[in-house]
Backbone as CSV, one residue per row, in Angstrom:
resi,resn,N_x,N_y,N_z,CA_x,CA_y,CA_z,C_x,C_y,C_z
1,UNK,201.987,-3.496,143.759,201.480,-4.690,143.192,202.380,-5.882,143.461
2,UNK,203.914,-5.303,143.567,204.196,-6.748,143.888,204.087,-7.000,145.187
3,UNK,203.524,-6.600,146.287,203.875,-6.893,147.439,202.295,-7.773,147.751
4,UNK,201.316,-7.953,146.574,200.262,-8.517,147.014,200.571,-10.040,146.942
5,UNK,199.766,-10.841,147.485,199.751,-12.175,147.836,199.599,-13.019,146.395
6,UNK,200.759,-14.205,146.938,200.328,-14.764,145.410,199.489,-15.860,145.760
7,UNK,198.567,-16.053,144.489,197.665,-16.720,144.155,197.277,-18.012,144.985
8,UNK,198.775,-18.747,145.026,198.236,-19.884,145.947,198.080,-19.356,147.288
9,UNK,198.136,-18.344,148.047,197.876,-18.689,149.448,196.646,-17.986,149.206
10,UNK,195.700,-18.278,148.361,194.168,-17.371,148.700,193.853,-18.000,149.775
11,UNK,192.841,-17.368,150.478,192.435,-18.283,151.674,191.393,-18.888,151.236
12,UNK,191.101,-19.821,151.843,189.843,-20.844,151.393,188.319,-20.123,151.354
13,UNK,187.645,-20.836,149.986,186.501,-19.707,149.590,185.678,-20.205,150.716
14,UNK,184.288,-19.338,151.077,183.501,-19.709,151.691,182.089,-19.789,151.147
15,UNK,181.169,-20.393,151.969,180.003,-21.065,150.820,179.041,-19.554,150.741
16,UNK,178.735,-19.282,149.495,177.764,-18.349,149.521,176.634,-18.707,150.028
17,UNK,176.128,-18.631,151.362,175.157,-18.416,151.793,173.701,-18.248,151.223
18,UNK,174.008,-16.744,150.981,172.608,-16.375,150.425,172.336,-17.139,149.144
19,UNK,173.279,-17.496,148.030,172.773,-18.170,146.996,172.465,-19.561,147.529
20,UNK,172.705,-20.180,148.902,171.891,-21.368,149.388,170.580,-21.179,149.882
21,UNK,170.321,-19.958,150.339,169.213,-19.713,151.016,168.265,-19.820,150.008
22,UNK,168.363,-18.641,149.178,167.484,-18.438,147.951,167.205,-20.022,147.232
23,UNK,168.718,-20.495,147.217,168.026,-21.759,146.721,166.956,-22.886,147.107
24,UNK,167.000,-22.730,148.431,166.136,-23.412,149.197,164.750,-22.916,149.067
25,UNK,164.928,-21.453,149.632,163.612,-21.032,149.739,162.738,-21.474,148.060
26,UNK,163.542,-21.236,147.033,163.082,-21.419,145.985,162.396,-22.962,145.847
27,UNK,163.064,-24.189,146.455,162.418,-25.581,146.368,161.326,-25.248,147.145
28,UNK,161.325,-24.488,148.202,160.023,-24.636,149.440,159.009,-24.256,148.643
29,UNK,159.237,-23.257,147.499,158.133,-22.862,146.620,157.295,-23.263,145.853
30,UNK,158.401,-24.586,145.354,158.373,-25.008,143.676,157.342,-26.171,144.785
31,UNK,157.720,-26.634,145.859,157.087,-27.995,146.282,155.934,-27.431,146.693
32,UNK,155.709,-26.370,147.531,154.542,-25.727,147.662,153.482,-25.814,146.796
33,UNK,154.082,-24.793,145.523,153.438,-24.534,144.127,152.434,-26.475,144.281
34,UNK,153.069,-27.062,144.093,152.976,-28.468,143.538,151.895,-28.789,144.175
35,UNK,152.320,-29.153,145.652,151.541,-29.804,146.540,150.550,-29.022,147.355
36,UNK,150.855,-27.846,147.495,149.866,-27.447,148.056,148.768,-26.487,147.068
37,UNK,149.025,-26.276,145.806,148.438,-25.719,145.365,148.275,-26.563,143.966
38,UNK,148.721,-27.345,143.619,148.578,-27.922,142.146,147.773,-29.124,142.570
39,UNK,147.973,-29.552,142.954,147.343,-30.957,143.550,145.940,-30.679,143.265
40,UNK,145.674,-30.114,144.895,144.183,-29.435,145.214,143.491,-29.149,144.374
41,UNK,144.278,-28.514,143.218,143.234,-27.713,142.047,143.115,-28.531,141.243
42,UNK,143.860,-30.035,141.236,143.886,-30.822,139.861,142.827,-31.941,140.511
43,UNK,143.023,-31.853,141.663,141.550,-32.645,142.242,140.442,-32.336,141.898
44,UNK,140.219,-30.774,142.485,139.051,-30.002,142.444,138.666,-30.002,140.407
45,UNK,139.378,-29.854,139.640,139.340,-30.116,138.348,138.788,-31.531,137.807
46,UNK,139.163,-31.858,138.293,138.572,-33.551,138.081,136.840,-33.828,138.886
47,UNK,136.943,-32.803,140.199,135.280,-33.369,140.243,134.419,-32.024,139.491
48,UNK,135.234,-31.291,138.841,134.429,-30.248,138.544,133.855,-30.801,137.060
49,UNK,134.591,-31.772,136.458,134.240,-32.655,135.289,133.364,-33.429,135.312
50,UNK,133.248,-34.218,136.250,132.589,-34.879,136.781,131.178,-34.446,136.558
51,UNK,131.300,-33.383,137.499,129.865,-32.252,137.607,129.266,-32.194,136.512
52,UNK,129.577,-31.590,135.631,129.770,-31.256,134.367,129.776,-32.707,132.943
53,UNK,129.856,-33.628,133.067,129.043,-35.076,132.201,127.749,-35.096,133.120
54,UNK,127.432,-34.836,134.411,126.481,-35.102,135.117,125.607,-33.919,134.096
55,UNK,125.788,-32.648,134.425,125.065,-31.740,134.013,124.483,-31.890,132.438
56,UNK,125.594,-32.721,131.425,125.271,-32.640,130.101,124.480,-34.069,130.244
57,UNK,124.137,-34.798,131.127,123.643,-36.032,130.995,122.199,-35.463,131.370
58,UNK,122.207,-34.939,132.195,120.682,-34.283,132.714,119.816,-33.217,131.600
59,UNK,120.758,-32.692,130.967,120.894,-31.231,129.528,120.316,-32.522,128.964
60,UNK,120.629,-33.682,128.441,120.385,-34.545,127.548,118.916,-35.284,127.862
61,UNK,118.697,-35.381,128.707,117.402,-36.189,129.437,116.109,-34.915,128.825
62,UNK,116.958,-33.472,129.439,115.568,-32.859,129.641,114.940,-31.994,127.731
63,UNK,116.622,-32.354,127.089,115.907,-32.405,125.618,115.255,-33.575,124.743
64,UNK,115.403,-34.634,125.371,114.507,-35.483,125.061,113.087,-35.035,125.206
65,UNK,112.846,-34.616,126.570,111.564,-34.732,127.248,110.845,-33.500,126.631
66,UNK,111.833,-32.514,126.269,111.151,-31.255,125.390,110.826,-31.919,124.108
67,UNK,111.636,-32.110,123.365,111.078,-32.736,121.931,109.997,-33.486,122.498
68,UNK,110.126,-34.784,123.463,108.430,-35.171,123.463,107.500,-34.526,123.916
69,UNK,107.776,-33.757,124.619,106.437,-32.422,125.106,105.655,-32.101,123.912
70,UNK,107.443,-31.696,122.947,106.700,-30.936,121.621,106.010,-31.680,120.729
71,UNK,106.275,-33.075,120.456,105.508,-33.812,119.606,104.276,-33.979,119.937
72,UNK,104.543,-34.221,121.630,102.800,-34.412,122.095,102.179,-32.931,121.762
73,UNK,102.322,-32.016,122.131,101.841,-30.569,121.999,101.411,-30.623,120.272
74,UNK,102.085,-30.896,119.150,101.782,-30.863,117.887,100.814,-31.635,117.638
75,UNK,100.915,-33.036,118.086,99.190,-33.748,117.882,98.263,-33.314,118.674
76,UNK,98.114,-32.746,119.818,96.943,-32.062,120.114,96.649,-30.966,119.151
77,UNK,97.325,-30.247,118.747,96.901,-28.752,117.840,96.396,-29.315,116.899
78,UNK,97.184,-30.740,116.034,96.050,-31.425,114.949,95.045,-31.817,115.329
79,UNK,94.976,-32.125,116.541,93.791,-33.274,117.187,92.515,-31.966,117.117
80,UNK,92.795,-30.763,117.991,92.467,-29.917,117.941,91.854,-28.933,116.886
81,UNK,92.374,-29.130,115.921,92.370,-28.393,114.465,90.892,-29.715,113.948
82,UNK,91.536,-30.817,114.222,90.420,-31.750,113.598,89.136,-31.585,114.216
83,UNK,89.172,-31.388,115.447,87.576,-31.470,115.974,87.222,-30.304,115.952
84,UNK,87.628,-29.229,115.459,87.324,-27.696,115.390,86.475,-28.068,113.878
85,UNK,87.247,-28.332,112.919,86.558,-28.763,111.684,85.645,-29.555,111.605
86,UNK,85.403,-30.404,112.709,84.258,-31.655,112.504,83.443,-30.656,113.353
87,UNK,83.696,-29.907,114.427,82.129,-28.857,115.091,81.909,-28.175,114.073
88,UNK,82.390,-27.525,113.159,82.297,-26.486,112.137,81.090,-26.840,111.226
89,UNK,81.942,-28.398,110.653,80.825,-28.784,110.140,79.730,-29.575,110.312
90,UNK,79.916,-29.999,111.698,78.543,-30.267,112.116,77.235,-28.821,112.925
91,UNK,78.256,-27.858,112.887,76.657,-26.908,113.388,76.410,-25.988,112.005
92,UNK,77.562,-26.491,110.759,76.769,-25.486,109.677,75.616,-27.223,109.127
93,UNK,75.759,-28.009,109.532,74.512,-29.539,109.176,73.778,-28.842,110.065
94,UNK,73.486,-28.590,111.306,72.663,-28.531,112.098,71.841,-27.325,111.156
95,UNK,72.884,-26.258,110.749,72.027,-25.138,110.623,71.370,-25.449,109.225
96,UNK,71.382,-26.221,108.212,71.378,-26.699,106.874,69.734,-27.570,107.719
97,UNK,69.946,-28.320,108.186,68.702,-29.114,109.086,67.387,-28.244,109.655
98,UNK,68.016,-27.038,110.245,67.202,-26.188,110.974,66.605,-25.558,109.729
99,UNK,66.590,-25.483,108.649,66.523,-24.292,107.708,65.487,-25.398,106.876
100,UNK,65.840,-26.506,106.502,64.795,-27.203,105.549,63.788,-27.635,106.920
101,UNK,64.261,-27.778,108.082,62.489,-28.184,109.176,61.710,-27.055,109.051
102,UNK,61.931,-26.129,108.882,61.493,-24.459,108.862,60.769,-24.325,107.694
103,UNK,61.709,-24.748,106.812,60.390,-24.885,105.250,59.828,-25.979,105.314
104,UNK,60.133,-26.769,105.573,59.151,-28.209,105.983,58.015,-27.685,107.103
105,UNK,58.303,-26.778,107.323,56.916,-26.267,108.408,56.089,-25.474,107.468
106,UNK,56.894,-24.414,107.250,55.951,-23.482,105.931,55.167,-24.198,105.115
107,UNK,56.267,-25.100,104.542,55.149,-25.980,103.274,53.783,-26.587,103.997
108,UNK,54.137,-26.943,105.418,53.073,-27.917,105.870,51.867,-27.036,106.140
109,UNK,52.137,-25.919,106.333,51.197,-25.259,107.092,50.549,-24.506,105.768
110,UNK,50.823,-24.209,104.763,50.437,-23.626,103.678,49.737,-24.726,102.812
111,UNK,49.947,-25.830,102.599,48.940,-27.076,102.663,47.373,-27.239,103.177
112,UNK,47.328,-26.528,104.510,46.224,-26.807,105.612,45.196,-25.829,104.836
């Protein structure tokens, strides 16, 4: 032990390499990550939003147009319902009509 070197004549350190490499390769990543892959997707994210107020704007148009379908559809079924009731009771008049001309015939003819 004593014949080892003292301290000051270490020889001069040298650069660790590989912990430069790694370090590098590691920025090539991080900028990668960023630019070639964060970007793109934060673009593509933004028109996919886009898409998407479009889609709820159109969703919005075509429930309007259902509710008015449906309102129109509900006054026909009344409209419908009403003239069902006005034929109803105009062929039980008709038949109320047909029934006193019929005795209005009997009577007439039982007269003669």
């Amino acid at each position: 032990m004593l014949e080892s070197r003292p301290v000051a004549d270490r020889p001069r350190g040298t650069f660790p390499w590989l912990l430069i490499a790694a370090s590098t390769l590691l920025v090539v990543i991080v900028l990668y990550l960023f630019f070639g892959a964060y970007l793109p997707a934060k673009k593509r994210l933004v028109g996919l939003e886009a898409e998407l107020r479009d889609i709820y704007a159109r969703e919005a148009q075509l429930q309007t147009r259902v509710s008015r379908d449906a309102e129109r559809g509900k006054v026909r079924d009344q409209q419908l319902a009403a003239f069902t009731a006005e034929r109803d009771a105009l062929a039980k008049r008709v038949e109320e009509l047909e029934r006193e001309l019929a005795a209005a015939r009997r009577g007439g003819r039982s007269r003669r």
